[in-house]
C-alpha positions in Angstrom: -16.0 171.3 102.5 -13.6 169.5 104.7 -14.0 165.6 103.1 -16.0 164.8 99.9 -19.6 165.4 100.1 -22.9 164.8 99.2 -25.5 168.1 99.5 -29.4 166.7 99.6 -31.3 169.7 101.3 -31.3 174.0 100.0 -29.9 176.8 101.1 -32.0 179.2 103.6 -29.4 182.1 104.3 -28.8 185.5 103.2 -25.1 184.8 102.8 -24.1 181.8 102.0 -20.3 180.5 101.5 -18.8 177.7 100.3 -15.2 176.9 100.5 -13.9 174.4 98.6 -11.3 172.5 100.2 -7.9 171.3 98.0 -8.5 167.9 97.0 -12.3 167.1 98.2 -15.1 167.0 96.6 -19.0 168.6 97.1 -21.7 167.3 95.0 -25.0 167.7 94.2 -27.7 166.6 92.4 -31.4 167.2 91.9 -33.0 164.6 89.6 -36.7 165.7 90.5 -38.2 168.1 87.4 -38.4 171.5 89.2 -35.8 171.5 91.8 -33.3 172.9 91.7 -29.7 171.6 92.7 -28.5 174.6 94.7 -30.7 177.1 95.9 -29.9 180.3 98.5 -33.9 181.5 98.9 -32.8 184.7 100.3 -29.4 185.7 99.9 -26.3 185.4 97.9 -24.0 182.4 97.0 -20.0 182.5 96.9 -17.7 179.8 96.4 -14.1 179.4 97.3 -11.3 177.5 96.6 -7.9 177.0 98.6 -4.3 177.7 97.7 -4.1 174.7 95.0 -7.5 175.2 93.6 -8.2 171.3 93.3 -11.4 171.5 95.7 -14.6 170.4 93.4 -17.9 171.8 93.1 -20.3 169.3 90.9 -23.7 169.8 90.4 -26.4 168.6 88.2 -30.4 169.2 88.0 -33.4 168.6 85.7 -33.8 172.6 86.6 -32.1 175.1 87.2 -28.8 173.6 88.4 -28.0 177.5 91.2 -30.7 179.2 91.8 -29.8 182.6 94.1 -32.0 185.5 94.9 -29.1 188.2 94.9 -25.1 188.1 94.0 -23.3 185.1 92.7 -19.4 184.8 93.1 -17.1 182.3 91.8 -13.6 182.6 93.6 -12.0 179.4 93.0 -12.0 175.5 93.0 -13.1 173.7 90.1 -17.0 173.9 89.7 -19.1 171.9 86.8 -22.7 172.4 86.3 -24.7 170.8 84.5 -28.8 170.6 83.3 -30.9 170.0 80.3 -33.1 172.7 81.2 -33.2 176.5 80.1 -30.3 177.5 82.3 -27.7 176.6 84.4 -26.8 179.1 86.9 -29.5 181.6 87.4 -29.9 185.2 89.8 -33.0 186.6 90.3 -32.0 190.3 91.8 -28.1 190.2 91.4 -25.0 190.2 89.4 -22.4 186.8 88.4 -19.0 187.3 89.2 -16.2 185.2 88.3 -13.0 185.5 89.6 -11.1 182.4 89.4 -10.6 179.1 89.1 -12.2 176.4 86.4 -15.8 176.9 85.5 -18.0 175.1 83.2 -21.8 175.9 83.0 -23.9 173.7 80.7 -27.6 174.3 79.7 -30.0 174.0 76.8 -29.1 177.5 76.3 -27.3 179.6 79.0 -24.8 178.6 81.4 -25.5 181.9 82.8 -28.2 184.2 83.4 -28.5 187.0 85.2 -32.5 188.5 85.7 -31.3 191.9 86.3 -27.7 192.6 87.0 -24.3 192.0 85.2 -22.3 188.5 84.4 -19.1 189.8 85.1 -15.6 187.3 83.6 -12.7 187.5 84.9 -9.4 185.0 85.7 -6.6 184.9 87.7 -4.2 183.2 86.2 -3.0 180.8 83.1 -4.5 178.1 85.0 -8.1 179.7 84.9 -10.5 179.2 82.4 -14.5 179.7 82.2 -16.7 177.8 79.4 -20.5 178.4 79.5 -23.4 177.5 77.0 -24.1 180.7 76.7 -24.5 184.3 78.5 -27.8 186.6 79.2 -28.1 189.1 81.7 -30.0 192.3 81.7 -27.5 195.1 82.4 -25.1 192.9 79.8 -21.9 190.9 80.2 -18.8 192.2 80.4 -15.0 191.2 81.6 -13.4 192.1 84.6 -11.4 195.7 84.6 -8.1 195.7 83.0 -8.4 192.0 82.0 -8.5 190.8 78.5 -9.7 187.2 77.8 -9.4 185.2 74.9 -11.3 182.1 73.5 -7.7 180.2 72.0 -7.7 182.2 68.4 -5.1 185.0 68.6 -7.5 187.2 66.7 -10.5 186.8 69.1 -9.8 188.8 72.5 -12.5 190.7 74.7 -12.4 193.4 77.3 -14.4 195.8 78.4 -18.3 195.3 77.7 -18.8 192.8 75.1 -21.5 193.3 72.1 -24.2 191.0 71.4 -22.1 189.4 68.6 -19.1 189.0 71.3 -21.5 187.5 73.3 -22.7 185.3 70.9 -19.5 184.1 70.0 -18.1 182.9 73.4 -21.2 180.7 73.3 -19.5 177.3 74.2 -16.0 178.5 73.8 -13.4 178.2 76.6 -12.1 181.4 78.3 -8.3 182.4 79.3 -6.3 185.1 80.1 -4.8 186.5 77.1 -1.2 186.4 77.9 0.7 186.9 74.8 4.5 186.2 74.7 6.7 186.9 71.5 8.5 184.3 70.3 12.8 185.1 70.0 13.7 183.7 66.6 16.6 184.5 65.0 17.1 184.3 60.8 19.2 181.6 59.7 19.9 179.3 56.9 20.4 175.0 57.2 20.4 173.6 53.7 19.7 176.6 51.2 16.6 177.4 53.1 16.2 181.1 55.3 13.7 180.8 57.7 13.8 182.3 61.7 14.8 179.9 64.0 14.5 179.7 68.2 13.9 177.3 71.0 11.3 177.0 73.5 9.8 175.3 77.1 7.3 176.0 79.8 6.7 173.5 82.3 3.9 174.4 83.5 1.8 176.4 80.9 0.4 174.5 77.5 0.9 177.7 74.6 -0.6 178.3 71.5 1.9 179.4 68.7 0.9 181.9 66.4 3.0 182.7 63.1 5.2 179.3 62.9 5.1 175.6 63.4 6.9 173.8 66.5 8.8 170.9 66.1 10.6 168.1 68.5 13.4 166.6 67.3 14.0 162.6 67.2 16.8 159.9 67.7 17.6 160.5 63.9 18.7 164.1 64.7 15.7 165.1 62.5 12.7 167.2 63.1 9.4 166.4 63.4 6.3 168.3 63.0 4.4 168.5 67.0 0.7 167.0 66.5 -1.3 167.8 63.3 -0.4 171.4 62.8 2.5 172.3 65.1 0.5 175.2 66.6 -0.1 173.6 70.4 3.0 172.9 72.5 1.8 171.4 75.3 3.8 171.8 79.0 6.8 170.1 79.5 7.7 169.6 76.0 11.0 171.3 74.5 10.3 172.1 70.5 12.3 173.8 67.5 10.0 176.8 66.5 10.3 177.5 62.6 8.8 180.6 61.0 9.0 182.4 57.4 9.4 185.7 59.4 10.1 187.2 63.0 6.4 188.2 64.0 5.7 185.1 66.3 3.8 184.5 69.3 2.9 182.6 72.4 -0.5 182.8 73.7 -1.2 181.3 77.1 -3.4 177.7 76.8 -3.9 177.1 80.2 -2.5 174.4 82.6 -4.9 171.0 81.7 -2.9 168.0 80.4 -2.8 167.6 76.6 -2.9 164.6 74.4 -0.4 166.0 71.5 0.3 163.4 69.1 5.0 163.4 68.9 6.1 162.1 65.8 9.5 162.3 66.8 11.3 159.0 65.7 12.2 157.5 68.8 10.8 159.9 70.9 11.6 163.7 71.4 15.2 164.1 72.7 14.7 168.0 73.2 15.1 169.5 76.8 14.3 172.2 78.5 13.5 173.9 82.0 11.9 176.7 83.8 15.1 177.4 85.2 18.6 178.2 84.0 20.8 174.8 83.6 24.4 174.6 84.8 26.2 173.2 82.1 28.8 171.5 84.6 25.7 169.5 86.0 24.8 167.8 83.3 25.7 164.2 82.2 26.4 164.9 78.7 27.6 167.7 76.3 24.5 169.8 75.6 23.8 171.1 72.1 21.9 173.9 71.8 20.9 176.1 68.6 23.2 178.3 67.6 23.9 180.7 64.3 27.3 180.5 63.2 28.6 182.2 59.8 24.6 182.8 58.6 24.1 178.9 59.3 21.4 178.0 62.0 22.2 174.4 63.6 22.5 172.5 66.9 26.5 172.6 68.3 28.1 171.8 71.4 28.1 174.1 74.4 31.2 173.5 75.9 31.9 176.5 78.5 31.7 174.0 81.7 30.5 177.7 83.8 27.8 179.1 81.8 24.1 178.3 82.1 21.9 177.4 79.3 19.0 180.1 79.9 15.4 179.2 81.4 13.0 178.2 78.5 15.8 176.8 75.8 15.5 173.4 74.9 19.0 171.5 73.9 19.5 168.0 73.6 22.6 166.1 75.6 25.1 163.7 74.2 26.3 161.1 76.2 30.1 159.8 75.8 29.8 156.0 75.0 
């Protein structure tokens, strides 16, 4: 799909392959009671996406939204289904694979539904993600080897084969890799109080902290809870990460932009970058955090040939 698209007719042969270009769009929609949206008679059905992934796939139908006699693949793009009807993506004599990219599969009850093979989850990458209504397939649902997914909640992770309660309970939810990244904090004390102290960015990947509460810090030098609960740190933002012990974590949220409420008075005046800084290339003194004599603060970092480390956050001052 070289240029966006509109699909009115079905599919005929035994293999079919669709390859989502970066940027374009194929649609697809069946508003007739009993026909479905995409249908491969007497094959199988695999989608692609290209290098960035951007390359939409959206399909609706009164029916079954795919219908595919054998194997069903999903190796990229960004692909939405959706129907009011019993299913959304459906195989008659073959298994669902998913192996990238951003899926969603809405029904009255299954996104997926496989007659008589496996639905098999996998991702790629942080920037993956798979959300369904719900799963059925006879030989059972599983995730993909050595992969372990996870629905946002640190205690909720699957691999291997999942039960019927597992299954169950992915119903609706979003799907990730579960990357899981401690969190460095170090103990110090700032006004009588002992709590564990560190710094963090990613510029590309939204996290999910588990174990202590972010914070961005505003004009008044004070810190300010991130959002409702300081447990989402969206990409791009530098925070303060506060925690009553040393056992936190960073769980991978994905790459989608995030509407986090900063409280920061006059805005958050942490930075940060996915690369080291060169402190002689800045256009202020940078403080970063720093324990000195038990007390945990923000102070200068003067030495004009060191680097503040990929993934700190520090805030400059600017000479008047």
């Amino acid at each position: 799909v070289t240029d966006n698209y509109s699909w009115s007719s079905k599919f005929l042969d035994q293999a079919v392959h669709i390859i989502l270009c970066d940027g374009k769009t194929f649609s697809r929609s069946a508003s007739q009671q009993g026909h479905d949206a995409i249908e491969v008679k007497n094959g199988s059905l695999s989608i692609y996406g290209q290098s960035l992934g951007t390359g939409r796939l959206i399909a609706t139908s009164q029916s079954t939204v795919i219908y595919v006699k054998s194997d069903i693949n999903f190796n990229g793009g960004i692909v939405s289904f959706t129907t009011t009807n019993y299913s959304s993506v459906y195989t008659q004599n073959g298994d669902i694979t998913i192996r990238r990219g951003n899926i969603t599969a809405q029904a009255a009850y299954y996104g997926f539904r496989s007659n008589s093979g496996t639905i098999i989850l996998g991702c790629s990458s942080a920037a993956d993600h798979i959300t369904a209504k719900g799963y059925e397939a006879e030989k059972g649902v599983k995730v993909a080897d050595g992969q372990t997914l996870t629905d946002g909640i640190s205690s909720h992770t699957f691999t291997g084969t999942l039960s019927d309660e597992q299954i169950a309970a992915i119903a609706g939810k979003t799907l990730r890799l579960f990357i899981l990244e401690p969190a460095t904090l170090t103990q110090g004390t700032k006004d009588g109080v002992s709590a564990y102290w560190g710094t963090y960015y990613n510029g590309t990947t939204n996290q999910t902290l588990v174990g202590a509460t972010a914070y961005t810090l505003g004009s008044d030098y004070k810190l300010y809870r991130l959002g409702d609960d300081g447990r989402t740190i969206p990409k791009g933002v530098a925070v303060v990460i506060i925690g009553t012990s040393a056992d936190a974590s960073l769980i991978s949220a994905g790459t989608d932009d995030l509407s986090i409420t900063d409280h920061a008075n006059g805005g958050n005046q942490l930075q940060g970058s996915d690369s080291a800084v060169t402190v002689s290339g800045l256009s202020g003194t940078p403080y970063v955090l720093s324990l000195s004599a038990g007390e945990i603060g923000f102070r200068p970092f003067t030495d004009s040939g060191s680097s503040i480390p990929a993934g700190k956050a520090y805030y400059l001052v600017v000479a008047p």
